[in-house]
N, C-alpha and C positions, 0 to 999 in steps of 0.2 A: 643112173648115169646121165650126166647134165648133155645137153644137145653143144654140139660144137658149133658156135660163131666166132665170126670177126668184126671187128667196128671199124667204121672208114676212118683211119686216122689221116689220109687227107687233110681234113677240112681244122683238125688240132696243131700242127705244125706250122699250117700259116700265120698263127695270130689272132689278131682282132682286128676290126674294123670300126673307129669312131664316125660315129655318125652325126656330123653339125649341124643344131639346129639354131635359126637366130629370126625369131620374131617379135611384131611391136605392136602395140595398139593404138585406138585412138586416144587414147589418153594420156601418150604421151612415154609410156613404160618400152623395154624392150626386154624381152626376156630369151636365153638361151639355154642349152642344151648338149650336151656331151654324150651320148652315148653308143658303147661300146658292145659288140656283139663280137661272140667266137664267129668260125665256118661254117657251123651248124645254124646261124642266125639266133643263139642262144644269148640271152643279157648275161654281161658281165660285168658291167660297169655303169652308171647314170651321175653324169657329174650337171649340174646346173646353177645358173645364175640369173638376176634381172640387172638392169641398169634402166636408172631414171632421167632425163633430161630435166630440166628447167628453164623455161625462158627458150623451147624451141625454136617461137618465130625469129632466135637470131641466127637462126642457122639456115644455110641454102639444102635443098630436100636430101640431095645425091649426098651432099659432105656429110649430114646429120644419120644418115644410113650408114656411110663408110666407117665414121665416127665408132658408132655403135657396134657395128662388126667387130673389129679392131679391139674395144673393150672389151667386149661381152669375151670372144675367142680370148683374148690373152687371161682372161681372168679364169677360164676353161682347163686352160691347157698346165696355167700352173697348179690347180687342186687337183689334175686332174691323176689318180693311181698309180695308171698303170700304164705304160707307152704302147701303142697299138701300131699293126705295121702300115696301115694308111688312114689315112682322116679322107671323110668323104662330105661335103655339101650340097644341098641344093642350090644352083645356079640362078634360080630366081632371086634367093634370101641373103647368099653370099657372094658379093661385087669379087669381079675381076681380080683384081688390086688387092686383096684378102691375102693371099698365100704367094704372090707373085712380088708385091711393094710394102705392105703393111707388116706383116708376120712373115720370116722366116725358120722354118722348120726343119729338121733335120731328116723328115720322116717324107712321102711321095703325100699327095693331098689331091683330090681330084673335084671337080663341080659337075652335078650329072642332073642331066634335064630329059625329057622326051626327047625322041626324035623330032618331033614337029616342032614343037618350041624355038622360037626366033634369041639365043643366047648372045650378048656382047662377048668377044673370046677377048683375053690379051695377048701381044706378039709372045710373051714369055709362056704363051699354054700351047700345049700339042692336044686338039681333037680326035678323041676317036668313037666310032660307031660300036655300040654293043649291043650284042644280039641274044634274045630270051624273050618273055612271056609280051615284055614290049620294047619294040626296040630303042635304045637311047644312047645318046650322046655323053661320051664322059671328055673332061677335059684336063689334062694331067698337070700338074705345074711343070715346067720342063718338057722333053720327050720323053712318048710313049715307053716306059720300060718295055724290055722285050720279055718272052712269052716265060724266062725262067726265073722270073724276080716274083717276091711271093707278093709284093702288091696288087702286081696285075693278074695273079692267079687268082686271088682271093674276092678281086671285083668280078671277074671274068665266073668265078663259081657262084657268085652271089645271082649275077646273071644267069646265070643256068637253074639257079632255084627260084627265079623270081623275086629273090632280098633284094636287088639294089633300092627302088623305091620305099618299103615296106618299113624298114626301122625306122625313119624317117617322120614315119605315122605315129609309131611308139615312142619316140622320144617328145611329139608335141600331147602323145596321151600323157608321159609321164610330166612334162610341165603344165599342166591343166589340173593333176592330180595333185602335184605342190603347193604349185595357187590358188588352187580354189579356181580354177577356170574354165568357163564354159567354151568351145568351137561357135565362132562366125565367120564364116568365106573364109578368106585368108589368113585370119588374125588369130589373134584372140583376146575375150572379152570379161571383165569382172566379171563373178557370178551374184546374183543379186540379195542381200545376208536374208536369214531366216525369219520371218517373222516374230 
């Protein structure tokens, strides 16, 4: 006789959660990242791209960052499967101006940083504090949905398990593991060919 359980099906009805990632190197590369987790923080999705620059130095640093953003994400969102109920950013990697002036979406998008972390917000973001293993700051495009939209339910349990930074990690393991790249500080860097 099989033992009787239940599954939290919570965390299934919400959706998914894209996780953006958009980094560059010194060399001038910019590579990005799409990925998508259930409630459970389980992979469902990894969409990814690079964009190359040429002729950097004509570009001023901020434009050539925004620039990048802007490509990388639009070229994301159209390969991208399958629609998730929020797209989430790191606030370092993804300007302001991303989901507020550049790209609009149809879906809620949020930029989330540490609490301590010194963030530029835009007038068009609503700040809010969220509370878990560390506490952090999300920024909503728009205002904060309230507590029964499955957006904010889905950050808010990501919170509560300690995902919200965590994919974040996996989506720059899984672009490291496409290109051949190695982790340095912030970036990331050629890995150096085989003898």
């Amino acid at each position: 006789m099989p033992i009787p359980f239940r599954e939290d099906s919570d965390a299934d009805h919400l959706g998914s959660a894209a996780f953006l990632r958009l980094v560059s190197t010194d060399a001038g590369a910019f590579f990005g990242a799409l990925f998508l987790v259930n409630g459970r923080g389980e992979p469902v999705e990894f969409t990814y791209n690079t964009l190359e620059i040429v002729q950097r130095f004509l570009w001023r640093r901020e434009d050539l960052r925004r620039h990048a953003a802007r490509r990388l994400t639009s070229t994301l969102l159209e390969v991208c499967p399958r629609v998730p109920t929020v797209i989430l950013c790191l606030a370092g990697e993804a300007p302001a101006e991303l989901f507020t002036q550049d790209i609009t979406v149809e879906i809620p998008t949020v930029r989330v940083s540490e609490l301590s972390a010194v963030v530029g917000q835009s007038a068009d973001e609503s700040r809010e504090v969220v509370d878990g293993d560390v506490p952090l700051q999300v920024f909503w495009h728009g205002v904060v949905p309230d507590a029964a939209n499955d957006a904010r339910a889905l950050v808010q349990l990501f919170a509560a398990r300690g995902l919200l930074l965590e994919p974040f990690d996996r989506a720059a393991t899984g672009l490291r593991e496409v290109y051949g790249m190695l982790e340095a500080g912030d970036g990331l860097v050629e890995r150096e060919p085989a003898a």
